[in-house]
TORKOL-4160 file (C-alpha; in steps of 0.2 Angstrom, whole numbers, padded with zeros to 4 digits, m for minus):
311
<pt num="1" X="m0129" Y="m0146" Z="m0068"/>
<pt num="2" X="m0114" Y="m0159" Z="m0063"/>
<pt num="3" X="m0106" Y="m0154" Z="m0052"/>
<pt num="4" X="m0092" Y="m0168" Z="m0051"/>
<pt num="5" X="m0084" Y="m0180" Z="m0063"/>
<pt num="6" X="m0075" Y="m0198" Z="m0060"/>
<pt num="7" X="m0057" Y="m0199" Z="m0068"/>
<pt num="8" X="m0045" Y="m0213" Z="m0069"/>
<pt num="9" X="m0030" Y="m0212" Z="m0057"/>
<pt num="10" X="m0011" Y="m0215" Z="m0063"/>
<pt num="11" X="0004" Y="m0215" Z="m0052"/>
<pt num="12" X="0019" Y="m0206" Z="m0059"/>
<pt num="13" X="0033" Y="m0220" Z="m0055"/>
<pt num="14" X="0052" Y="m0217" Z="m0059"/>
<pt num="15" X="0051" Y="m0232" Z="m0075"/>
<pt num="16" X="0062" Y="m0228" Z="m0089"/>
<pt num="17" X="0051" Y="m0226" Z="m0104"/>
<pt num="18" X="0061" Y="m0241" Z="m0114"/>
<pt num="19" X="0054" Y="m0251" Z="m0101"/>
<pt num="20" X="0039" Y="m0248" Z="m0099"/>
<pt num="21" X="0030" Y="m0267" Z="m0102"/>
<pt num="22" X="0014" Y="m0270" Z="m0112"/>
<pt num="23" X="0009" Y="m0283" Z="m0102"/>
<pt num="24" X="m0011" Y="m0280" Z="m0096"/>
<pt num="25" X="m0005" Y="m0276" Z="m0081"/>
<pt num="26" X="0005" Y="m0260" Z="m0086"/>
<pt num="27" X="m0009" Y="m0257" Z="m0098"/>
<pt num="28" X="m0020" Y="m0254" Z="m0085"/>
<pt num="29" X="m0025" Y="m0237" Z="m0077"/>
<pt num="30" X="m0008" Y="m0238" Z="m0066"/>
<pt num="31" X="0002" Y="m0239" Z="m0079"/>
<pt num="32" X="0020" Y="m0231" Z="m0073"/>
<pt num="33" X="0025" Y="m0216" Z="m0083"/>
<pt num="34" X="0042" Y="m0208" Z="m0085"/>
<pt num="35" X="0043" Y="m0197" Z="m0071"/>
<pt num="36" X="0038" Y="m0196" Z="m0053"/>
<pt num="37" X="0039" Y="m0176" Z="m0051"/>
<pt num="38" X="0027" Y="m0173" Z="m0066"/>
<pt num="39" X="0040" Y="m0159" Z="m0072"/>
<pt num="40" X="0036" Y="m0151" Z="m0088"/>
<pt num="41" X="0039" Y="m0162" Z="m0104"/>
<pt num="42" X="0041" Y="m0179" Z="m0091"/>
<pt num="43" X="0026" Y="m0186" Z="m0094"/>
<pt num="44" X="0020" Y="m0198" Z="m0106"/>
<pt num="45" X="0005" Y="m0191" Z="m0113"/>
<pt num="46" X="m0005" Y="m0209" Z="m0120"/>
<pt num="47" X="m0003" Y="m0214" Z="m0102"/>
<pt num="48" X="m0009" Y="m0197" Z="m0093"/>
<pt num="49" X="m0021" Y="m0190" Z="m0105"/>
<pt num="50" X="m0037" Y="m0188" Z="m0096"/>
<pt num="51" X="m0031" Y="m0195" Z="m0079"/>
<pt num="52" X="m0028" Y="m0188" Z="m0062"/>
<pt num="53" X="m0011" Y="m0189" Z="m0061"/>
<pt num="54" X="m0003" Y="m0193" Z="m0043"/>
<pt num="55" X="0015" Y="m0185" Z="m0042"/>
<pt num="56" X="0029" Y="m0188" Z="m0030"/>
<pt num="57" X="0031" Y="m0169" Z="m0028"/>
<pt num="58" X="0022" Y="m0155" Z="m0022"/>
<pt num="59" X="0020" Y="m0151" Z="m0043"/>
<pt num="60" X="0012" Y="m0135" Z="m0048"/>
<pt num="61" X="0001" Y="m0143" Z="m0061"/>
<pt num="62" X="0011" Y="m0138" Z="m0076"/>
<pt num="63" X="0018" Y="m0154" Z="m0081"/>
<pt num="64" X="0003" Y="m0164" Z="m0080"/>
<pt num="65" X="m0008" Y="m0148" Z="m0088"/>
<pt num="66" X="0005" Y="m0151" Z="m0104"/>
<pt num="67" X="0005" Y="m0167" Z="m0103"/>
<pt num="68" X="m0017" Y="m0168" Z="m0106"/>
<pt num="69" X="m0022" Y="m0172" Z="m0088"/>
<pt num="70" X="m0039" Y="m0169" Z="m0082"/>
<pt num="71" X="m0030" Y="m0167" Z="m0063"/>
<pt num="72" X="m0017" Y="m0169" Z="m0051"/>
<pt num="73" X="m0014" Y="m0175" Z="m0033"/>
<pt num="74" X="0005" Y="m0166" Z="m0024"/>
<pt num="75" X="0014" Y="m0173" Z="m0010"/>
<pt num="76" X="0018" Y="m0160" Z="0002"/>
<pt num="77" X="0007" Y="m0146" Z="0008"/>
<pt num="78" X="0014" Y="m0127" Z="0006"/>
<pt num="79" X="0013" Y="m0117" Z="0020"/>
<pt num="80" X="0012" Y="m0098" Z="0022"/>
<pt num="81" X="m0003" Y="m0086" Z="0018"/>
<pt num="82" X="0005" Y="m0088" Z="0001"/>
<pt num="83" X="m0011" Y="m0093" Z="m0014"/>
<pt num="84" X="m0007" Y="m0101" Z="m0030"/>
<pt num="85" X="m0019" Y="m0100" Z="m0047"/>
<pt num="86" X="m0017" Y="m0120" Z="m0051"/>
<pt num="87" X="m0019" Y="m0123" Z="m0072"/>
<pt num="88" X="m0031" Y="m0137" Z="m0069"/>
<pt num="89" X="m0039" Y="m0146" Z="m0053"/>
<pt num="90" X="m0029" Y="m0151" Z="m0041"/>
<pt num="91" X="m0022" Y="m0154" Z="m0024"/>
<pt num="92" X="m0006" Y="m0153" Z="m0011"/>
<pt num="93" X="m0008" Y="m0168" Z="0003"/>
<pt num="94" X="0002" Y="m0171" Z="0019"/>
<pt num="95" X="0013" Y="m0184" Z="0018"/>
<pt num="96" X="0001" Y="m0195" Z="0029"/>
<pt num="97" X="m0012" Y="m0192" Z="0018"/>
<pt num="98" X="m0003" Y="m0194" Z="0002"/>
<pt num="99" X="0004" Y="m0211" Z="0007"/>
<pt num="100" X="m0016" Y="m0217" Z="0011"/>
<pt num="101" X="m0018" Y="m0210" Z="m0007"/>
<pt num="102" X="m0003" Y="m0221" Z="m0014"/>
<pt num="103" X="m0009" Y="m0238" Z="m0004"/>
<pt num="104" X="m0025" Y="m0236" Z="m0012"/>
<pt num="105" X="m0018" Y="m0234" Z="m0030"/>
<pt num="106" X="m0006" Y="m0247" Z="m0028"/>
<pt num="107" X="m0021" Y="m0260" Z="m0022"/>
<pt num="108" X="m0033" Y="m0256" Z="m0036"/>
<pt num="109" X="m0033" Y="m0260" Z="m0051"/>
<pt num="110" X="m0045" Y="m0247" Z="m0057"/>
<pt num="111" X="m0041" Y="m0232" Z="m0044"/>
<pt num="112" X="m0055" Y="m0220" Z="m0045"/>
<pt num="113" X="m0053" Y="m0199" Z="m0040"/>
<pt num="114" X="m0069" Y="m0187" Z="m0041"/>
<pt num="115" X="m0066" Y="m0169" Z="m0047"/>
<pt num="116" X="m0082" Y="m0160" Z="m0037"/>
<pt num="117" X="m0085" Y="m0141" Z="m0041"/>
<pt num="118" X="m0077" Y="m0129" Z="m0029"/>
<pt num="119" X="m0085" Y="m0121" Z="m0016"/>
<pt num="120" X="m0083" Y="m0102" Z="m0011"/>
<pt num="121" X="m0085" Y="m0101" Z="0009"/>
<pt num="122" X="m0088" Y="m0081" Z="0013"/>
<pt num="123" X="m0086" Y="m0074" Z="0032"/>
<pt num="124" X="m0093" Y="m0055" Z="0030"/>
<pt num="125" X="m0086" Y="m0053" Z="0048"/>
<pt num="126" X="m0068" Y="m0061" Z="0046"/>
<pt num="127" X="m0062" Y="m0053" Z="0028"/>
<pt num="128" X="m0044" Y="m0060" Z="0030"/>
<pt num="129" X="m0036" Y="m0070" Z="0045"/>
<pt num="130" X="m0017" Y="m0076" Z="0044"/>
<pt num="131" X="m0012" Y="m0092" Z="0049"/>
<pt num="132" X="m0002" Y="m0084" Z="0063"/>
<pt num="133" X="m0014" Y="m0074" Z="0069"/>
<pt num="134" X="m0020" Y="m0076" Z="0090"/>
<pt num="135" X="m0032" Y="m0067" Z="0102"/>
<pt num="136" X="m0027" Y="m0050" Z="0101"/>
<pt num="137" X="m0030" Y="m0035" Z="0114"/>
<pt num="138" X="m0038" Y="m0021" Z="0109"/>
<pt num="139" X="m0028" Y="m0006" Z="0104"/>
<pt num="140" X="m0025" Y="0007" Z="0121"/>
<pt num="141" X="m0019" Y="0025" Z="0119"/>
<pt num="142" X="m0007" Y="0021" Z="0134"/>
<pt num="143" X="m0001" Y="0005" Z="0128"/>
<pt num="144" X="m0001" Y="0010" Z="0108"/>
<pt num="145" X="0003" Y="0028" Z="0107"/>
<pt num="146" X="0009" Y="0023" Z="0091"/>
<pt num="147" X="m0005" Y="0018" Z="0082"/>
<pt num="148" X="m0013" Y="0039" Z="0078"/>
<pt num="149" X="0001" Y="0035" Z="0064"/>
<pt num="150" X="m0009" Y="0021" Z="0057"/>
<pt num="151" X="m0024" Y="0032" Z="0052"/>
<pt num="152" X="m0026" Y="0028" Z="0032"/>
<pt num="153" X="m0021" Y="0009" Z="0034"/>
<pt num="154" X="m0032" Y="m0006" Z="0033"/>
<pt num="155" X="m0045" Y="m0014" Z="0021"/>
<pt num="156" X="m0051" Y="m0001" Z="0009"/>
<pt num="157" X="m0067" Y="0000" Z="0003"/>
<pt num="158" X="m0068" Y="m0006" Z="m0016"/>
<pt num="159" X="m0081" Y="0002" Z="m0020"/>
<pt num="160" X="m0077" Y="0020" Z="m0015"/>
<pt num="161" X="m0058" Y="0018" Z="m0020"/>
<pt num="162" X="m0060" Y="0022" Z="m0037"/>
<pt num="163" X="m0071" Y="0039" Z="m0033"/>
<pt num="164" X="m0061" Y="0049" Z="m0022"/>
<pt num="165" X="m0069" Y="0064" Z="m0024"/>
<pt num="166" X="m0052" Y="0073" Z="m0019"/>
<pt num="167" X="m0033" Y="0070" Z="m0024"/>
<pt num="168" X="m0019" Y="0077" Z="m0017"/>
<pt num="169" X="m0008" Y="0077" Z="m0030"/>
<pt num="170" X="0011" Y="0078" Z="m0033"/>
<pt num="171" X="0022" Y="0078" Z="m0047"/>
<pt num="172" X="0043" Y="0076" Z="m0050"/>
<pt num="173" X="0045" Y="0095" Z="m0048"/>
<pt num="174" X="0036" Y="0092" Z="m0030"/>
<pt num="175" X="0049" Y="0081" Z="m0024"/>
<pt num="176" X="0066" Y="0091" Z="m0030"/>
<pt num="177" X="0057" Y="0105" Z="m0019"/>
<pt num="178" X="0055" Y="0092" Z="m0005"/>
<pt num="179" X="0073" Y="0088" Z="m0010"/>
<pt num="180" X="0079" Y="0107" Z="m0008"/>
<pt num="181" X="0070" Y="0111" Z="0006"/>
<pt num="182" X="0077" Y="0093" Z="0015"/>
<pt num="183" X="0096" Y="0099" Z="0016"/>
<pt num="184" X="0100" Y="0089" Z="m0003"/>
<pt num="185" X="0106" Y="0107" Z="m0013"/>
<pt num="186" X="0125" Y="0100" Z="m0019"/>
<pt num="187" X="0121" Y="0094" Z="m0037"/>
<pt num="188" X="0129" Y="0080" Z="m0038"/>
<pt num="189" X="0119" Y="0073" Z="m0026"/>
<pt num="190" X="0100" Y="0080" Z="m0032"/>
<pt num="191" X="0107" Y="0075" Z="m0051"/>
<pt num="192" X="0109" Y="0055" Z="m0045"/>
<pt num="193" X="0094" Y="0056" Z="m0033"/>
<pt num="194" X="0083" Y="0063" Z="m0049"/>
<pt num="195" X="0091" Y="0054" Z="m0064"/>
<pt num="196" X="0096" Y="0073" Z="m0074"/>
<pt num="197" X="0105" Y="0085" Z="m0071"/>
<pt num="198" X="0092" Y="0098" Z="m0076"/>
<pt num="199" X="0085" Y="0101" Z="m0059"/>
<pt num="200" X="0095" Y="0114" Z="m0046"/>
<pt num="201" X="0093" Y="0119" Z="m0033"/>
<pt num="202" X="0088" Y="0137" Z="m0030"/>
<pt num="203" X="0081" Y="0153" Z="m0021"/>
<pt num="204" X="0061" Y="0149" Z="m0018"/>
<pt num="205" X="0063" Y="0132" Z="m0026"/>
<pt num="206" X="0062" Y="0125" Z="m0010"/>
<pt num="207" X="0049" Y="0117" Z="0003"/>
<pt num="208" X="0050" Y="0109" Z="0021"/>
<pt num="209" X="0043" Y="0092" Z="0023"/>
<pt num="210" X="0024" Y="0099" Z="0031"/>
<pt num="211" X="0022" Y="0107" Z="0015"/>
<pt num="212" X="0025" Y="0091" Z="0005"/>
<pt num="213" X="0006" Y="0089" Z="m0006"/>
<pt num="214" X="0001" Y="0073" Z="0004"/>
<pt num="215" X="m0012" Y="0068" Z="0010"/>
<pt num="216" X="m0009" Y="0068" Z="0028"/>
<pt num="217" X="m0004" Y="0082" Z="0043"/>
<pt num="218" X="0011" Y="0077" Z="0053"/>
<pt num="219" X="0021" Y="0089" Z="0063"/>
<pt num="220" X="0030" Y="0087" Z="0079"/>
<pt num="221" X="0037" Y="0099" Z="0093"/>
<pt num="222" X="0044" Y="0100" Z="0111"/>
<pt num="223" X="0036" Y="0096" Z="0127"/>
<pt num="224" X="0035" Y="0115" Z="0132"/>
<pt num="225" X="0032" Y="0123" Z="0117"/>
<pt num="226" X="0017" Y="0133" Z="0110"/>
<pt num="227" X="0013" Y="0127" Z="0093"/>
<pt num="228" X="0010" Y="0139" Z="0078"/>
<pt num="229" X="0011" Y="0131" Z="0061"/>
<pt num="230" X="0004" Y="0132" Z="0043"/>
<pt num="231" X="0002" Y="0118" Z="0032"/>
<pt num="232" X="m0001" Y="0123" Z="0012"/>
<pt num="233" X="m0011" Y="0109" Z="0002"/>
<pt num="234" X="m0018" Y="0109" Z="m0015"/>
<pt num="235" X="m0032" Y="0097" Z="m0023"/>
<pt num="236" X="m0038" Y="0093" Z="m0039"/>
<pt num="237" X="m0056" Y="0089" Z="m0041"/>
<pt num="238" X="m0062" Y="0074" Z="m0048"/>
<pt num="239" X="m0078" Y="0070" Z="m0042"/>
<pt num="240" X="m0093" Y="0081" Z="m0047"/>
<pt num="241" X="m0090" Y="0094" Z="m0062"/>
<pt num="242" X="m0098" Y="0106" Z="m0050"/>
<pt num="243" X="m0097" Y="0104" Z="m0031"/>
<pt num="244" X="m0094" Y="0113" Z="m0014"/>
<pt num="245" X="m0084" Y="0104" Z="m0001"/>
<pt num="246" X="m0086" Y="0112" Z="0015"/>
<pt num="247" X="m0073" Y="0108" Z="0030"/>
<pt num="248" X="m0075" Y="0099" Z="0044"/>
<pt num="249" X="m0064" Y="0097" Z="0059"/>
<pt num="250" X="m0066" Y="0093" Z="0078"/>
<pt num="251" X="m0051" Y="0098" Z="0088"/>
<pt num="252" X="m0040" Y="0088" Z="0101"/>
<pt num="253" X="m0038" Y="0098" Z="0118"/>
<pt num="254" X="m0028" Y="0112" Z="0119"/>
<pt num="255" X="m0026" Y="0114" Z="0101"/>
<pt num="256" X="m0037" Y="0126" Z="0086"/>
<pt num="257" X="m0036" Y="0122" Z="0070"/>
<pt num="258" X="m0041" Y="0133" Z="0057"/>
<pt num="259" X="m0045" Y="0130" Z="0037"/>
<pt num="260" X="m0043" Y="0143" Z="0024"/>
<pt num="261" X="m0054" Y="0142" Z="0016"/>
<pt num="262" X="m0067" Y="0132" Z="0023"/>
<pt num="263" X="m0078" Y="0129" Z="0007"/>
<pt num="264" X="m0069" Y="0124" Z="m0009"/>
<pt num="265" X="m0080" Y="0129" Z="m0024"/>
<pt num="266" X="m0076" Y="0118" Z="m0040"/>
<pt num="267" X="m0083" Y="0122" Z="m0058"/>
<pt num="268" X="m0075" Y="0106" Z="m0068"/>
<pt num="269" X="m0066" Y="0092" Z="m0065"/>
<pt num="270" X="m0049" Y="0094" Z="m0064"/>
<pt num="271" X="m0047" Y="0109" Z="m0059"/>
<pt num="272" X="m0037" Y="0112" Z="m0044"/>
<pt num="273" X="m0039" Y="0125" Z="m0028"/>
<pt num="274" X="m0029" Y="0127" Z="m0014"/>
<pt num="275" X="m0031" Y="0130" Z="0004"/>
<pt num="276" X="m0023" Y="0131" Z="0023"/>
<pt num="277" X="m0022" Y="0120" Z="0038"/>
<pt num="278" X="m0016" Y="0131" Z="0053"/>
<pt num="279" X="m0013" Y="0124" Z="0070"/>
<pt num="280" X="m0013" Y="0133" Z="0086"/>
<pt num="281" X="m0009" Y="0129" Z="0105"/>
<pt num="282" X="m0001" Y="0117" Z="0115"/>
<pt num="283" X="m0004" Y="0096" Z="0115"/>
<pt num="284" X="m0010" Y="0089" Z="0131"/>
<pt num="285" X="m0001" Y="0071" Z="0131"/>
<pt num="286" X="0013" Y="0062" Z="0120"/>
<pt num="287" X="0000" Y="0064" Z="0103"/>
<pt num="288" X="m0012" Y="0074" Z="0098"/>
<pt num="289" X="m0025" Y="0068" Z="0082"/>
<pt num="290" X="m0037" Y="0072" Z="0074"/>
<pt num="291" X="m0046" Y="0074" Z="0053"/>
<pt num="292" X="m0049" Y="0088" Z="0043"/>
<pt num="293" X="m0067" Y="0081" Z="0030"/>
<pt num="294" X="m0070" Y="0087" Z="0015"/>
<pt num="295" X="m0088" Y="0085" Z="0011"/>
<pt num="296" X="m0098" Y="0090" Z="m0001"/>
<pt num="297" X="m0114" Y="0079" Z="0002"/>
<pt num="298" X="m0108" Y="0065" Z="m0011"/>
<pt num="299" X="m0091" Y="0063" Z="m0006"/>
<pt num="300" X="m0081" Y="0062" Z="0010"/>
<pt num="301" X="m0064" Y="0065" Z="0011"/>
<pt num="302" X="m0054" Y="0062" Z="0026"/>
<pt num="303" X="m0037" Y="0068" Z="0029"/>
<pt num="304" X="m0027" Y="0063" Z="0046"/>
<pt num="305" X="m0018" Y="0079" Z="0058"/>
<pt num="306" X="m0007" Y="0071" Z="0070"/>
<pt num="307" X="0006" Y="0081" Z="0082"/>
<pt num="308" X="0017" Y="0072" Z="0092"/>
<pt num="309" X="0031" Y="0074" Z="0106"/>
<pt num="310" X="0048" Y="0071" Z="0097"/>
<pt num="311" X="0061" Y="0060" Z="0107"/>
């Protein structure tokens, strides 16, 4: 297989295409062309037409990909973590290097570029690093009390993302409850939030914010005060037709936490059951975490509990 190919270089100089001479000279593979940006529609394709073309600009491609070019060479690298799909091969150079790249085309008669096959370098242990990143200290409960919030964040994994097993699933009718039960019962202002003026506010159409169908536990208290709170949820299955997902929960000192109940016995896909999250006791610090599982042997799902000291 080859894995590189050889091709012409032409300098995109600022020469009017009126004068552009036919003198062997101009004729030769540095023939100027019209523009030095390589904007779209610029370019004079007979001179381009199979050729890398070097650009006074940090162009994108496009022009010289209109214009039939095998590649391109752009002045002035982007920065950023910020990736581009570029149309055909291609490169951005520093400044420095571009100007090494122009003293060669402009004492050659016949500059010459290779186009080698890209490379994929994979680090299994490094998925992503930003360009900004530094040696960072490990996360500490007494310096980061902040980061039992972060539960759920991160790299996901790919291949499990698309089977969840579980979903906590909400619908419109959910929020205007959340709505309701959040202080929002003039109608004027539910109407705007919603975008109709069919939805009202009314007795029982309302729920508090722990009772909102996420996937998460949060709830927050006083310093002194013994906790004693229910949280409703409801799942839909859509893993296994026939499953049985059995709860499983280690709880944070000072606190008990009960499921209700504590198998969940599916029949078909879709179908959804419901089931309670009581919390009981007192936290012993700032924040208190922990996870309610779900598993039913094939699937795991993992739900975070967090209560926390309100300032």
């Amino acid at each position: 297989m080859k894995l590189w190919i050889q091709v012409y270089v032409v300098y995109m100089g600022d020469m009017p295409k009126e004068e552009v001479s036919t003198s062997p000279l101009h004729l030769s593979m540095l023939e100027k062309v019209i523009s030095s940006e390589c904007d779209i529609n610029s370019l004079d394709e007979k001179l381009v037409k199979g050729k890398i073309v070097y650009c006074d600009s940090n162009s994108d491609g496009e022009g010289p990909l209109l214009a039939g070019a095998a590649g391109f060479l752009g002045k002035g690298r982007l920065f950023g973590d910020t990736s581009f799909n570029l149309p055909l091969p291609g490169s951005s150079l520093s400044y420095n290097e571009a100007g090494e790249v122009y003293k060669y085309i402009r004492s050659n008669s016949n500059p010459i570029a290779t186009i080698s096959r890209s490379k994929e370098v994979t680090d299994a242990r490094s998925p992503y690093i930003p360009n900004y990143s530094s040696r960072a200290k490990r996360l500490s409960s007494k310096i980061n009390p902040d980061a039992e919030f972060a539960y759920g964040s991160g790299l996901i994994n790919p291949i499990k993302a698309p089977y969840p097993g579980l979903v906590y699933d909400t619908d419109e009718l959910d929020y205007v409850k959340f709505l309701c039960g959040a202080g929002y019962t003039n109608d004027d202002i539910l109407q705007y939030i919603t975008g109709t003026n069919k939805v009202k506010c009314s007795k029982g159409n309302s729920i508090s914010a722990t009772n909102l169908n996420y996937p998460s536990f949060a709830l927050s208290t006083s310093t002194s005060e013994s906790i004693t709170h229910v949280f409703h949820r409801t799942v839909t299955n859509v893993g296994s037709a026939h499953s049985k997902y059995k709860a499983k929960v280690v709880a944070p000192k000072g606190l008990n936490v009960i499921v209700s109940p504590s198998v969940l016995s599916f029949t078909s896909i879709g179908q959804k059951l419901s089931f309670t999250v009581t919390l009981k006791g007192k936290i012993d610090g700032v924040i208190a975490s922990t996870s309610l599982l779900w598993d039913d042997g094939t699937f795991q799902v993992r739900r975070p509990i967090i209560v926390y000291i309100a300032p």
